[in-house]
PDB file of N, CA, C, O and CB in Angstrom:
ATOM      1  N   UNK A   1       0.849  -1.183   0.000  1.00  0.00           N
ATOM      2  CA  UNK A   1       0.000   0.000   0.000  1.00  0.00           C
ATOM      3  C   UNK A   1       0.889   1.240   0.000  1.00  0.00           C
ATOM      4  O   UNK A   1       2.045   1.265   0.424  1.00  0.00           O
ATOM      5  CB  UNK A   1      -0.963   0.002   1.226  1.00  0.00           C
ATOM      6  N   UNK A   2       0.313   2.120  -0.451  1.00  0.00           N
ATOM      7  CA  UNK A   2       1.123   3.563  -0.425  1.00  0.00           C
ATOM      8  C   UNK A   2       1.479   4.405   1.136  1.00  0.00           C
ATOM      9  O   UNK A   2       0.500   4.530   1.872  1.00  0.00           O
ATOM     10  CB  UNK A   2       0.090   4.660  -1.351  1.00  0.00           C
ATOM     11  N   UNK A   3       2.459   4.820   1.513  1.00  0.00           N
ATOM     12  CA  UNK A   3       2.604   4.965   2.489  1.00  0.00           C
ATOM     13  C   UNK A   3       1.653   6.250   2.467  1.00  0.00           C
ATOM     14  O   UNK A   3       1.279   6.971   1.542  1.00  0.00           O
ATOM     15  CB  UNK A   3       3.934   4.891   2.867  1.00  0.00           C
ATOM     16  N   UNK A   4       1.382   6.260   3.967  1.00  0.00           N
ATOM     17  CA  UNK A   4      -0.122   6.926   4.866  1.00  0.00           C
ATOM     18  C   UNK A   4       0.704   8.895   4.148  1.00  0.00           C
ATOM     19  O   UNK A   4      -0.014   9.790   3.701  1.00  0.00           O
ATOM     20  CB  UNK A   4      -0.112   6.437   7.812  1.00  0.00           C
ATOM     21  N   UNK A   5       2.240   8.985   4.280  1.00  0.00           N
ATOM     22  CA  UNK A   5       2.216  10.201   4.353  1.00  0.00           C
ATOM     23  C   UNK A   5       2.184  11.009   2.522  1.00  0.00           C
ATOM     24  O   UNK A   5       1.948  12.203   2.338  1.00  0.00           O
ATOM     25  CB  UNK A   5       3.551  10.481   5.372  1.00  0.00           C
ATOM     26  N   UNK A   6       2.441  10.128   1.545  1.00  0.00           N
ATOM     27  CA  UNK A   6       2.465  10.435  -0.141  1.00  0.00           C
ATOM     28  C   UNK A   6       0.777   9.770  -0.415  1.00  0.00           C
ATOM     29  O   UNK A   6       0.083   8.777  -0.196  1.00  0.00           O
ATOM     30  CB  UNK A   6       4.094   9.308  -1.243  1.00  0.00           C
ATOM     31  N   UNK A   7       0.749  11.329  -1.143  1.00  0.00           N
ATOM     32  CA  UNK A   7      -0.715  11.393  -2.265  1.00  0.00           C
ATOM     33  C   UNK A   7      -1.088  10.376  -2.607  1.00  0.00           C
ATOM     34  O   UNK A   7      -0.258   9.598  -3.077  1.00  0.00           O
ATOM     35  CB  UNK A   7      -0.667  12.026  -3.600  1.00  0.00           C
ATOM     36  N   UNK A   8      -2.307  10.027  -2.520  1.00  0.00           N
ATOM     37  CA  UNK A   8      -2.839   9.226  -3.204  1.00  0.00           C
ATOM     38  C   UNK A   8      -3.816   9.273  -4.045  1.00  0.00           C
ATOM     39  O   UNK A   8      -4.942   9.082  -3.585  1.00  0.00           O
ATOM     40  CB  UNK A   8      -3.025   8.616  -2.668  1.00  0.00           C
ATOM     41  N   UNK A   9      -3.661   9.542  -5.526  1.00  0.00           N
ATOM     42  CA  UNK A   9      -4.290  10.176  -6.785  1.00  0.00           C
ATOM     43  C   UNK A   9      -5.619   8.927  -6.887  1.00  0.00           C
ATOM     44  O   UNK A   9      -6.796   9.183  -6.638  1.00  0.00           O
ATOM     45  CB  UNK A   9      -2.974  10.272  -8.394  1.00  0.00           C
ATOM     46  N   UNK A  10      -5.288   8.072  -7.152  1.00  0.00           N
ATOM     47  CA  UNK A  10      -6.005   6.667  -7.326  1.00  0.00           C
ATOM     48  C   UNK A  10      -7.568   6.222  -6.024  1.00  0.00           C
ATOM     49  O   UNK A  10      -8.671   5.719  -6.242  1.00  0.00           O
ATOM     50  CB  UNK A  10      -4.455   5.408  -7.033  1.00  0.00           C
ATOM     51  N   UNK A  11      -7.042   6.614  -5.008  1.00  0.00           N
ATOM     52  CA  UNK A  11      -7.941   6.837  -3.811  1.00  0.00           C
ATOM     53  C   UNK A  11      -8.418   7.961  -3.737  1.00  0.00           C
ATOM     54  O   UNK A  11      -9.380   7.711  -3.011  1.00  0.00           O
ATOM     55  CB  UNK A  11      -7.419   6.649  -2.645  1.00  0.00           C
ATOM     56  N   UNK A  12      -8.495   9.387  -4.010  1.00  0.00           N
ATOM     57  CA  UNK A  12      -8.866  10.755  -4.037  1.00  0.00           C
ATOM     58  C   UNK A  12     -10.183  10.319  -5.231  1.00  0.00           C
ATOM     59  O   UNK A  12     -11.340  10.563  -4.887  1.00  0.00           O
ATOM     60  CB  UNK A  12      -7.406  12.006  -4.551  1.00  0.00           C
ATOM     61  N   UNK A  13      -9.929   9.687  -6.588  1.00  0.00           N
ATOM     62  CA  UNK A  13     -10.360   9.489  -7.411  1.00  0.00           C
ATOM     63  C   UNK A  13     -11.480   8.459  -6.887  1.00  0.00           C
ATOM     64  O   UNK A  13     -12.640   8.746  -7.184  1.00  0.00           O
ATOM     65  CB  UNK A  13      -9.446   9.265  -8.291  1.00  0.00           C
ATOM     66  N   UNK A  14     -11.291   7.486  -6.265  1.00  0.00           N
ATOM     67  CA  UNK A  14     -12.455   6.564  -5.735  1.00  0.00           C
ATOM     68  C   UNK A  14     -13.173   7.638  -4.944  1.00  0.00           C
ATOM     69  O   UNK A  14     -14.119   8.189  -5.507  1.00  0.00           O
ATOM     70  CB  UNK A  14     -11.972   5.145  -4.748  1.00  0.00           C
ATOM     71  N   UNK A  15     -12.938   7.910  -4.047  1.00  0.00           N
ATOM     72  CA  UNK A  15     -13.656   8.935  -2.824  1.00  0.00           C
ATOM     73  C   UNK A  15     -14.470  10.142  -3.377  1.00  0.00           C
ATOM     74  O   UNK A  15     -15.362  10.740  -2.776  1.00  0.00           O
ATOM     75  CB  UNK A  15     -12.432   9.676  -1.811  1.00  0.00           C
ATOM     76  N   UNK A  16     -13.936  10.428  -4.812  1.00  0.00           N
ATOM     77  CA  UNK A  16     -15.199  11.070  -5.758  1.00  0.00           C
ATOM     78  C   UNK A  16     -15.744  10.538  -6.276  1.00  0.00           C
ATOM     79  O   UNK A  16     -16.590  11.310  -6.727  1.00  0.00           O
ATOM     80  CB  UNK A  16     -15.134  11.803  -6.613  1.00  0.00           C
ATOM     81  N   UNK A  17     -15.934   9.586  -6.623  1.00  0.00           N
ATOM     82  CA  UNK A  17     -16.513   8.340  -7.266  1.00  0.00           C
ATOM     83  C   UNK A  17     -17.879   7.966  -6.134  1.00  0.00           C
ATOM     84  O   UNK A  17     -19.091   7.966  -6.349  1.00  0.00           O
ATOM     85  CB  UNK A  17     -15.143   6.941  -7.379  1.00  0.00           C
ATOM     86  N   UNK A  18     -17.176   7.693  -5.010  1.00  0.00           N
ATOM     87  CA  UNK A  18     -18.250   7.780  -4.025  1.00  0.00           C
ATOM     88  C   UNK A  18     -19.236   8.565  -3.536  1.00  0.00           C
ATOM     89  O   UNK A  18     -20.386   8.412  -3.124  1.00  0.00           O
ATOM     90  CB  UNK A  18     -17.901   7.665  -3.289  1.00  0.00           C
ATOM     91  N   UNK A  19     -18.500   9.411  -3.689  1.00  0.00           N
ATOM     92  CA  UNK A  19     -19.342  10.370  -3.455  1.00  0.00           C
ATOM     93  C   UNK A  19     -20.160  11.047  -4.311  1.00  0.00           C
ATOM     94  O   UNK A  19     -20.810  12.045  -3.999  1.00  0.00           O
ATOM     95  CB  UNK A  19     -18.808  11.079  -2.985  1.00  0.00           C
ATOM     96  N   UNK A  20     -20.140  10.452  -5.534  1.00  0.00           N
ATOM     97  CA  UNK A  20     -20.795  11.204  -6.534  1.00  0.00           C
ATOM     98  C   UNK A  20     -22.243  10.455  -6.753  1.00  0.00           C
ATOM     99  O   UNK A  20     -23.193  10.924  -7.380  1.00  0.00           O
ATOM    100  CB  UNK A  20     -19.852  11.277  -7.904  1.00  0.00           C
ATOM    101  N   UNK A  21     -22.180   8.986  -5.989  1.00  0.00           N
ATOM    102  CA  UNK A  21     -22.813   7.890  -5.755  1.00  0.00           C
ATOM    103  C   UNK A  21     -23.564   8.312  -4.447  1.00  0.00           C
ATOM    104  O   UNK A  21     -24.623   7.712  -4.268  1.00  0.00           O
ATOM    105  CB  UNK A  21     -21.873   6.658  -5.694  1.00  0.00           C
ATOM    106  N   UNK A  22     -23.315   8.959  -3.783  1.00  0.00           N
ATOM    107  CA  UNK A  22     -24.647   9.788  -2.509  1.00  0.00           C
ATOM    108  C   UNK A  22     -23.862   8.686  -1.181  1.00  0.00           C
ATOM    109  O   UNK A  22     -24.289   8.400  -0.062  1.00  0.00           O
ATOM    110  CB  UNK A  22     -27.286   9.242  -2.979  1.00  0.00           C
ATOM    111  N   UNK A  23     -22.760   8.329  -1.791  1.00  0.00           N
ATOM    112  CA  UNK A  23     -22.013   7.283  -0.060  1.00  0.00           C
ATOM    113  C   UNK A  23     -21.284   8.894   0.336  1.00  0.00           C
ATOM    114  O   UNK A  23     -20.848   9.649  -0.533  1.00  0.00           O
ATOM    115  CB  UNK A  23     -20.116   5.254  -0.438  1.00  0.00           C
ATOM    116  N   UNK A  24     -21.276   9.083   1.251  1.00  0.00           N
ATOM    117  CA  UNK A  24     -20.499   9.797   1.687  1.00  0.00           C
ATOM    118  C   UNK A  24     -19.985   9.604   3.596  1.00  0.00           C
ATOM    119  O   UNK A  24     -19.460  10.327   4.442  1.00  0.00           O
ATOM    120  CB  UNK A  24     -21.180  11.039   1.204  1.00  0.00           C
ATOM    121  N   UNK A  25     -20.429   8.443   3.541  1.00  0.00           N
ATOM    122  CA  UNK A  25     -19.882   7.913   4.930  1.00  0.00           C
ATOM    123  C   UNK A  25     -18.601   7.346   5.119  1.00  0.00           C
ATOM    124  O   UNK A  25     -18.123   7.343   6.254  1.00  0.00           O
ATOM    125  CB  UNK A  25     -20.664   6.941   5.400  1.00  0.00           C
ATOM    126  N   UNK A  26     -17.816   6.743   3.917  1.00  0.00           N
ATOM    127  CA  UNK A  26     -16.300   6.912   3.680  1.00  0.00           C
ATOM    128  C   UNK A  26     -15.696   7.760   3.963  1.00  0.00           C
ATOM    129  O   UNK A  26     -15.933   8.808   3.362  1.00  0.00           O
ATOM    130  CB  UNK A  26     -15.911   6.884   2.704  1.00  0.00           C
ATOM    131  N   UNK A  27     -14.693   7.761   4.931  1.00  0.00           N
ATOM    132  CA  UNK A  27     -13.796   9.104   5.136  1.00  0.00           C
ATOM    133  C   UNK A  27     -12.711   8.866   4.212  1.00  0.00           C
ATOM    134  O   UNK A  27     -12.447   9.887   3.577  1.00  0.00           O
ATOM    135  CB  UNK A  27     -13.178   9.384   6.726  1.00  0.00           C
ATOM    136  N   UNK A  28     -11.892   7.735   3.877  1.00  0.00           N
ATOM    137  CA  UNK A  28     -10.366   7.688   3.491  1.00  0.00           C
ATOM    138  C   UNK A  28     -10.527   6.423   2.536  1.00  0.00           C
ATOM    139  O   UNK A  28     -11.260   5.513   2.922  1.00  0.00           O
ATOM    140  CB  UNK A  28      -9.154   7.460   4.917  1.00  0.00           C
ATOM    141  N   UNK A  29      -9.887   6.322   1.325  1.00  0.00           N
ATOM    142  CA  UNK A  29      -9.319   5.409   0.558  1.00  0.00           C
ATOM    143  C   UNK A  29      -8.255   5.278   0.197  1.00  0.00           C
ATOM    144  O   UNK A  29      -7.692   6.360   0.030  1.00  0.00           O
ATOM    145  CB  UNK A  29      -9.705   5.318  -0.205  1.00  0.00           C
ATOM    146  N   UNK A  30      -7.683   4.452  -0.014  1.00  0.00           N
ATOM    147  CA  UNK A  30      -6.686   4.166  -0.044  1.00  0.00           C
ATOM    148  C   UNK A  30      -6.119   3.035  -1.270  1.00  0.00           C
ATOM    149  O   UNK A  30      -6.499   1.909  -0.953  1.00  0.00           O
ATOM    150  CB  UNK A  30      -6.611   3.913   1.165  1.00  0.00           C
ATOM    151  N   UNK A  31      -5.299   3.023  -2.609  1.00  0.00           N
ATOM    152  CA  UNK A  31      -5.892   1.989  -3.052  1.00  0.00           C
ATOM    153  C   UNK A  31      -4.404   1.379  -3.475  1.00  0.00           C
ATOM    154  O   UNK A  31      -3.594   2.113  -4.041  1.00  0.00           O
ATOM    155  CB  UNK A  31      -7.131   2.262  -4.183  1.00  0.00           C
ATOM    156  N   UNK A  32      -4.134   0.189  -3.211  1.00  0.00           N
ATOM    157  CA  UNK A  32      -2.705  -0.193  -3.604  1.00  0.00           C
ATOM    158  C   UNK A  32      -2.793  -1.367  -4.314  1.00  0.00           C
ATOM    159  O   UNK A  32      -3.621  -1.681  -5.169  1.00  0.00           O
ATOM    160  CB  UNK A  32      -1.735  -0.387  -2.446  1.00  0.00           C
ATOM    161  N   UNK A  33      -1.572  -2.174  -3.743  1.00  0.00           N
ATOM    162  CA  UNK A  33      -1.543  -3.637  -4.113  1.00  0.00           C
ATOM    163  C   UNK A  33      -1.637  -4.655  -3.312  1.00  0.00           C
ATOM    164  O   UNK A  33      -0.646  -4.709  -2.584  1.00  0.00           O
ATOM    165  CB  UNK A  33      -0.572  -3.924  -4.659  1.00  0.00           C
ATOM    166  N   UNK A  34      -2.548  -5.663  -3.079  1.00  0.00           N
ATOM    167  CA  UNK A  34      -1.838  -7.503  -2.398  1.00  0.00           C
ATOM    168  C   UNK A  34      -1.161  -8.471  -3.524  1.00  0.00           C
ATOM    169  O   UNK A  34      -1.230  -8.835  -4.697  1.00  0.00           O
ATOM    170  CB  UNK A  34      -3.391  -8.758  -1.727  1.00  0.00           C
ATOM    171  N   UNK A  35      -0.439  -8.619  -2.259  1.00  0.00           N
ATOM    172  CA  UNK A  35       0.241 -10.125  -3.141  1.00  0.00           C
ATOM    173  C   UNK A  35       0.143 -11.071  -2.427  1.00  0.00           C
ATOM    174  O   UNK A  35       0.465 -10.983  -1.242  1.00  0.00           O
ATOM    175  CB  UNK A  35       1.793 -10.238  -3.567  1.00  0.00           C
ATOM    176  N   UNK A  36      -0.340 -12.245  -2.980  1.00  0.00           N
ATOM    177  CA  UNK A  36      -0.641 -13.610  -2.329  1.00  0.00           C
ATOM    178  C   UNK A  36       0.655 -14.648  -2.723  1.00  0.00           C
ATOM    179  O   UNK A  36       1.063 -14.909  -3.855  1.00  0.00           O
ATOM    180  CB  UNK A  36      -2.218 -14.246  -2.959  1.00  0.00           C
ATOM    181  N   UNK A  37       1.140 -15.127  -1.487  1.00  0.00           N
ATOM    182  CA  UNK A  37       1.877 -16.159  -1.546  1.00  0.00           C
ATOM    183  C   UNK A  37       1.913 -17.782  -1.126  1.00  0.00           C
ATOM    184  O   UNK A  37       1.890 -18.076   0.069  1.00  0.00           O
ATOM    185  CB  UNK A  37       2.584 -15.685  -1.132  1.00  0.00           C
ATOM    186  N   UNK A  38       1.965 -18.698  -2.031  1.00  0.00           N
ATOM    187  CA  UNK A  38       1.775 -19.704  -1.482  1.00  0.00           C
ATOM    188  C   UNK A  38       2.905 -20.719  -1.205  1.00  0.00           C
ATOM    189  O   UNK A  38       3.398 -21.444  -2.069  1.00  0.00           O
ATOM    190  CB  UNK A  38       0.894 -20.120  -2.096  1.00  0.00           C
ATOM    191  N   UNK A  39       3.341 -20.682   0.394  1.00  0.00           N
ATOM    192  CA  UNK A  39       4.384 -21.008   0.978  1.00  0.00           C
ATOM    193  C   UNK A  39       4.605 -22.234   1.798  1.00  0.00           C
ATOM    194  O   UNK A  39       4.025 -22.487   2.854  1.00  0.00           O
ATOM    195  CB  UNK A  39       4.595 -20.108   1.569  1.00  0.00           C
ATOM    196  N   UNK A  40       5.460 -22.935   1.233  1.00  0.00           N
ATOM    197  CA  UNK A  40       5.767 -24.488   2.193  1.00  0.00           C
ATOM    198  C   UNK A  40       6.700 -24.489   3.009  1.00  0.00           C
ATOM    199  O   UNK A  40       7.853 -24.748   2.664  1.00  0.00           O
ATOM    200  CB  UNK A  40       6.174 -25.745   1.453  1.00  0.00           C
ATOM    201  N   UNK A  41       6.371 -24.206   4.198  1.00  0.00           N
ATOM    202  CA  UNK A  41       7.164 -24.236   5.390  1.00  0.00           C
ATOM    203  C   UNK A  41       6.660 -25.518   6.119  1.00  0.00           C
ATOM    204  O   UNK A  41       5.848 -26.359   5.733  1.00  0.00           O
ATOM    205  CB  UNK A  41       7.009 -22.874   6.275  1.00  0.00           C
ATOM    206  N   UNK A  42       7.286 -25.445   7.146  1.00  0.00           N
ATOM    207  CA  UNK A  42       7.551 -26.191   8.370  1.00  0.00           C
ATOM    208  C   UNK A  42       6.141 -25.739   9.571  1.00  0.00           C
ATOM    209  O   UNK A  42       5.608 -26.490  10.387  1.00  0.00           O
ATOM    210  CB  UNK A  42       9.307 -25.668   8.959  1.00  0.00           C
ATOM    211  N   UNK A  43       5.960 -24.885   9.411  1.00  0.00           N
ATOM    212  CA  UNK A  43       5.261 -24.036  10.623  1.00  0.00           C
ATOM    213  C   UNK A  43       5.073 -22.353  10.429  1.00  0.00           C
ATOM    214  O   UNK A  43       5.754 -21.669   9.666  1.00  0.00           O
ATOM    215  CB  UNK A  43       6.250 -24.251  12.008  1.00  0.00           C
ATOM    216  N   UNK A  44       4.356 -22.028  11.007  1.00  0.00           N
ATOM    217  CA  UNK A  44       3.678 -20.341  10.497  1.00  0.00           C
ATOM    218  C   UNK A  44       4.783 -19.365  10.376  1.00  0.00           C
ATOM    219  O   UNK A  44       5.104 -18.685   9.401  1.00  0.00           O
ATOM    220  CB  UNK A  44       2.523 -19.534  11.745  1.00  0.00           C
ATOM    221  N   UNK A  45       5.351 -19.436  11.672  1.00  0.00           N
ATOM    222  CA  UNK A  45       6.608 -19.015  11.888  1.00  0.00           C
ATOM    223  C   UNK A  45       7.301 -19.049  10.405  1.00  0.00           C
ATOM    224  O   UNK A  45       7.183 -18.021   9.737  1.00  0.00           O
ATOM    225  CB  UNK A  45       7.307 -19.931  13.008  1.00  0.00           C
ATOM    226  N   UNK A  46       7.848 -19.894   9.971  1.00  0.00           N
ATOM    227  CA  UNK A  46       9.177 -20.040   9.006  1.00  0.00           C
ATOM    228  C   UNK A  46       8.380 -19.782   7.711  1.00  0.00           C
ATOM    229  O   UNK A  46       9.160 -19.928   6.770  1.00  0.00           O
ATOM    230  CB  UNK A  46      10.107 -21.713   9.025  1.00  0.00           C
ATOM    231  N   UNK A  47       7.246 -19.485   7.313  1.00  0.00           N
ATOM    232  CA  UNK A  47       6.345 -19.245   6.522  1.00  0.00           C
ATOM    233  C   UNK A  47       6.468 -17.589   6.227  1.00  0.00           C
ATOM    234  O   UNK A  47       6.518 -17.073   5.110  1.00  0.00           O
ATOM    235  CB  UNK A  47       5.045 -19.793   7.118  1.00  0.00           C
ATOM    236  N   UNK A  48       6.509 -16.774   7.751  1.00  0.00           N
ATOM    237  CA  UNK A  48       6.210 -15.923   8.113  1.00  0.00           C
ATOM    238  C   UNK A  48       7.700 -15.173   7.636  1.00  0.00           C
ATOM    239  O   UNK A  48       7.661 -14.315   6.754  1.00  0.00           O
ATOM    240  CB  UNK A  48       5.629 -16.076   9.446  1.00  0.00           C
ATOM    241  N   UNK A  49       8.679 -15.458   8.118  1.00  0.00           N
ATOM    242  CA  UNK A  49      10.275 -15.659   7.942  1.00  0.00           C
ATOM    243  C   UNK A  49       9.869 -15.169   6.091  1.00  0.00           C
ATOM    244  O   UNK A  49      10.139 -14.025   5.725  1.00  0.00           O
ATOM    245  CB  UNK A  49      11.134 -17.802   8.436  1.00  0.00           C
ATOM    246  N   UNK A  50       9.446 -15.833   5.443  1.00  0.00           N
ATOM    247  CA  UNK A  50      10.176 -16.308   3.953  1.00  0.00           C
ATOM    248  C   UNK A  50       9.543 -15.250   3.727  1.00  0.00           C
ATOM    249  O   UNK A  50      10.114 -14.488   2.947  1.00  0.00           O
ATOM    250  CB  UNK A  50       9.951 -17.796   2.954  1.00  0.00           C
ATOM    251  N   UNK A  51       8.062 -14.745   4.329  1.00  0.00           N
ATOM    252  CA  UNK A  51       7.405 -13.840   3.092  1.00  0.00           C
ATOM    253  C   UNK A  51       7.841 -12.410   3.753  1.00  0.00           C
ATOM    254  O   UNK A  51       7.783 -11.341   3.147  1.00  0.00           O
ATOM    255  CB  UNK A  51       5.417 -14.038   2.810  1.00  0.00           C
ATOM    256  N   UNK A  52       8.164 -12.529   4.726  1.00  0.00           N
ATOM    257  CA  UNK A  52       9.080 -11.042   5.282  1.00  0.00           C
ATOM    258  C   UNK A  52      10.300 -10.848   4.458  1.00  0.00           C
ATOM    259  O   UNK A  52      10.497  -9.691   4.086  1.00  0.00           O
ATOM    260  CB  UNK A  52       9.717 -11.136   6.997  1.00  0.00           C
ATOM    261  N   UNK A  53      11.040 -11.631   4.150  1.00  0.00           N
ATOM    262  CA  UNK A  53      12.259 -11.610   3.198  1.00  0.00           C
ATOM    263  C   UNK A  53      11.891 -11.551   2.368  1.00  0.00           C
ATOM    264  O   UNK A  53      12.517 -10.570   1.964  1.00  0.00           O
ATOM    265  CB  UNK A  53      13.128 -12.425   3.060  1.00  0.00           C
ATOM    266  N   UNK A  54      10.950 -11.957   1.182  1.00  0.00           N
ATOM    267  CA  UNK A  54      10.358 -11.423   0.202  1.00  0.00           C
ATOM    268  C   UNK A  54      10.171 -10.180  -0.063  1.00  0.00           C
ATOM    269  O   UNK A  54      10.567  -9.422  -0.948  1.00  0.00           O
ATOM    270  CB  UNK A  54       9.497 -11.807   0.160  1.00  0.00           C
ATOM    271  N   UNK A  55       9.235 -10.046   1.207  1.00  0.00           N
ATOM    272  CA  UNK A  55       8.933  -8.068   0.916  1.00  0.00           C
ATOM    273  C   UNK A  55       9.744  -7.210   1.159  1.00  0.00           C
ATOM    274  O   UNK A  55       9.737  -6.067   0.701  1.00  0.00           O
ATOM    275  CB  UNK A  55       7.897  -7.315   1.705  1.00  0.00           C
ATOM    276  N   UNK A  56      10.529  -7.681   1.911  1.00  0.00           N
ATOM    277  CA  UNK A  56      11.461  -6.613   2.230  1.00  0.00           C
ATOM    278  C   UNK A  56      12.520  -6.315   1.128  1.00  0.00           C
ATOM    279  O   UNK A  56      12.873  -5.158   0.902  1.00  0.00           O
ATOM    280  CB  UNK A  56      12.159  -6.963   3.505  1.00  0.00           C
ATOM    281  N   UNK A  57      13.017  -7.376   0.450  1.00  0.00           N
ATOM    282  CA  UNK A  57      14.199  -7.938  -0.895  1.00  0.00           C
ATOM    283  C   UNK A  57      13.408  -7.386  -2.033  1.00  0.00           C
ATOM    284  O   UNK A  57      13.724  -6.290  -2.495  1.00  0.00           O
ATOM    285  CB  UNK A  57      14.492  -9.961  -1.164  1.00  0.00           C
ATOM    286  N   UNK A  58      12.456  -8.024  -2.498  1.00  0.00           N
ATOM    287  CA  UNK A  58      11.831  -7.563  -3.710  1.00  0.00           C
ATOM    288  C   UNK A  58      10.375  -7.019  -3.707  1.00  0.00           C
ATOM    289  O   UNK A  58      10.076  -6.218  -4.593  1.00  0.00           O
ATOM    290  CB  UNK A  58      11.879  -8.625  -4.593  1.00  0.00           C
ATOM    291  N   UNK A  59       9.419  -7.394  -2.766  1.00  0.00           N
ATOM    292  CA  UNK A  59       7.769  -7.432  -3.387  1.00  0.00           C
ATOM    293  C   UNK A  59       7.506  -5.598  -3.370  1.00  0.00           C
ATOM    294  O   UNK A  59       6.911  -4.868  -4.162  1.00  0.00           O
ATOM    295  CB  UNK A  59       6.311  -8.557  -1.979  1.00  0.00           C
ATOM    296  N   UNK A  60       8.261  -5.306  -2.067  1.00  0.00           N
ATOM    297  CA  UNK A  60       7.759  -4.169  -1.401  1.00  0.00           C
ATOM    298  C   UNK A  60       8.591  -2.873  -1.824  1.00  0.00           C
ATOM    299  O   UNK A  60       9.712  -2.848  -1.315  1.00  0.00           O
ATOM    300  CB  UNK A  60       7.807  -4.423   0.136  1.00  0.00           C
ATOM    301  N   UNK A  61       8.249  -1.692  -2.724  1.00  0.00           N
ATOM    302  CA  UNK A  61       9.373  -0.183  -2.506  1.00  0.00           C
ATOM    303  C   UNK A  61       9.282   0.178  -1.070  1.00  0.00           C
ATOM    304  O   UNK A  61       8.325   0.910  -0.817  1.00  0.00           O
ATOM    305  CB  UNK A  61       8.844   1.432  -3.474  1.00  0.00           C
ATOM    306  N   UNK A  62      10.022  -0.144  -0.078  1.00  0.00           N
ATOM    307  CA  UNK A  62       9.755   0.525   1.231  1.00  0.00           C
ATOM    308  C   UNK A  62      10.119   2.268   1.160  1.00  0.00           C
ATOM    309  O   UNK A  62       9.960   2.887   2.212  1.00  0.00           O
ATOM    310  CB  UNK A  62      10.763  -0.304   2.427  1.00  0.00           C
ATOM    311  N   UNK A  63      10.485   2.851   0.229  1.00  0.00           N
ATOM    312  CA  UNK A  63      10.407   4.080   0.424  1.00  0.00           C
ATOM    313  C   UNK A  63       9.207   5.008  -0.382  1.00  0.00           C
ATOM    314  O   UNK A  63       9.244   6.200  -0.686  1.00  0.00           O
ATOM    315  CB  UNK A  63      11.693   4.449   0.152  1.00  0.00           C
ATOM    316  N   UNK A  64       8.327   4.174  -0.565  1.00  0.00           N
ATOM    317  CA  UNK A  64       6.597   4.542  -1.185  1.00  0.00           C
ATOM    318  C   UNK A  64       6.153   3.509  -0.443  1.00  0.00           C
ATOM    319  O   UNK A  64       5.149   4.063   0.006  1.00  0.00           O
ATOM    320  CB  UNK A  64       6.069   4.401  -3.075  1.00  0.00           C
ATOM    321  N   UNK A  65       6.139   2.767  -0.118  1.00  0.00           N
ATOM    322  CA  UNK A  65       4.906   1.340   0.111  1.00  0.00           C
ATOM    323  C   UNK A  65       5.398   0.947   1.809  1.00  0.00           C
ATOM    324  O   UNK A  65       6.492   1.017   2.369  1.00  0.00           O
ATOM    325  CB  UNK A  65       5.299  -0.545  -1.367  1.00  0.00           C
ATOM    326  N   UNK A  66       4.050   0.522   2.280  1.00  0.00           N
ATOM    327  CA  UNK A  66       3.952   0.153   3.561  1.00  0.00           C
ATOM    328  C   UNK A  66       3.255  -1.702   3.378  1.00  0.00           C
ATOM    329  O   UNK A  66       2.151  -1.998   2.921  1.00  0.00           O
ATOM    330  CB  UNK A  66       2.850   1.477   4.432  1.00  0.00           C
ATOM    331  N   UNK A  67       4.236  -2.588   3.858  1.00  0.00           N
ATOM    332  CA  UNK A  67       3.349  -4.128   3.500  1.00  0.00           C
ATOM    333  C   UNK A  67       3.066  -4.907   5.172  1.00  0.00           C
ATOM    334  O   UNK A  67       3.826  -5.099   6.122  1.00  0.00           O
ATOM    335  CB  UNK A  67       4.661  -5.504   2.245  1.00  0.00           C
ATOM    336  N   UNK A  68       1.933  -5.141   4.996  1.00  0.00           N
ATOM    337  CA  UNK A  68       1.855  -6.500   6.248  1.00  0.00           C
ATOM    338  C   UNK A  68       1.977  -7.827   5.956  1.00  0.00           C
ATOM    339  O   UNK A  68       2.972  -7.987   5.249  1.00  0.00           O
ATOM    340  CB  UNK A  68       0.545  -6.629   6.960  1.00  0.00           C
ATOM    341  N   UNK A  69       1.515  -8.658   6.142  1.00  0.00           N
ATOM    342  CA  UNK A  69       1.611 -10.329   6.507  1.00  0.00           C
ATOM    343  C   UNK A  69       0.770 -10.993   7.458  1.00  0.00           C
ATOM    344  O   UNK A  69       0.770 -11.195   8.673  1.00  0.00           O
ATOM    345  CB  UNK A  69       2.905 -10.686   7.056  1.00  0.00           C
ATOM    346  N   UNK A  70       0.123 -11.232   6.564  1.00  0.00           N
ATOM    347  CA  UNK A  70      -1.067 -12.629   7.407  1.00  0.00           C
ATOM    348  C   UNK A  70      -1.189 -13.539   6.969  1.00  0.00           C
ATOM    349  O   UNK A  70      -1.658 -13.705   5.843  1.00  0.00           O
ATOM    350  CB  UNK A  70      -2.480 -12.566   7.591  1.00  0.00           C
ATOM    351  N   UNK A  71      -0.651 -14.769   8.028  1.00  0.00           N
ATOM    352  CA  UNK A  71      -0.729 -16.022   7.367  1.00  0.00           C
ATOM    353  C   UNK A  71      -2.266 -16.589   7.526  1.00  0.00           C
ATOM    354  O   UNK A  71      -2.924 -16.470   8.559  1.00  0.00           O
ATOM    355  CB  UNK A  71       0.391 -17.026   8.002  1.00  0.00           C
ATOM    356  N   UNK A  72      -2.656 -17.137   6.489  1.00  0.00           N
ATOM    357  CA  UNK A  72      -4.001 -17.866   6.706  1.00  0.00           C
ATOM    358  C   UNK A  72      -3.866 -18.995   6.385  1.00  0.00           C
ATOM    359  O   UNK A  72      -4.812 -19.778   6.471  1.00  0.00           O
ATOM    360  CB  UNK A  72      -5.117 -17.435   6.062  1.00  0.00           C
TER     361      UNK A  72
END
């Protein structure tokens, strides 16, 4: 996702969109990317491990983009 403190043109653009639609109970959009990974570990943990090294190495620009991790 785009970090909380750089513009977000793409979400400004939904939030008129919405509002042009009579929702106006949305305060904030926000609109980025997920990436789904499907990972063979050992346990959540070492699952958890691989896709943190992922994002951090390649998935994620950490100097625009903010990423989490939930294993399901």
């Amino acid at each position: 996702m785009p970090l909380k403190d750089l513009l977000d043109p793409q979400g400004k653009a939904v939030m008129g969109g919405l509002h042009n639609l009579g929702i106006h109970s949305v305060q904030d959009v926000r609109v980025g990317k997920h990436i789904t990974l499907t990972v063979e570990a050992d346990n959540a943990e070492a699952a958890k491990a691989v896709a943190e090294k992922a994002s951090k190495e390649l998935l994620a620009n950490q100097v625009m983009e903010s990423y989490e991790i939930a294993i399901i």
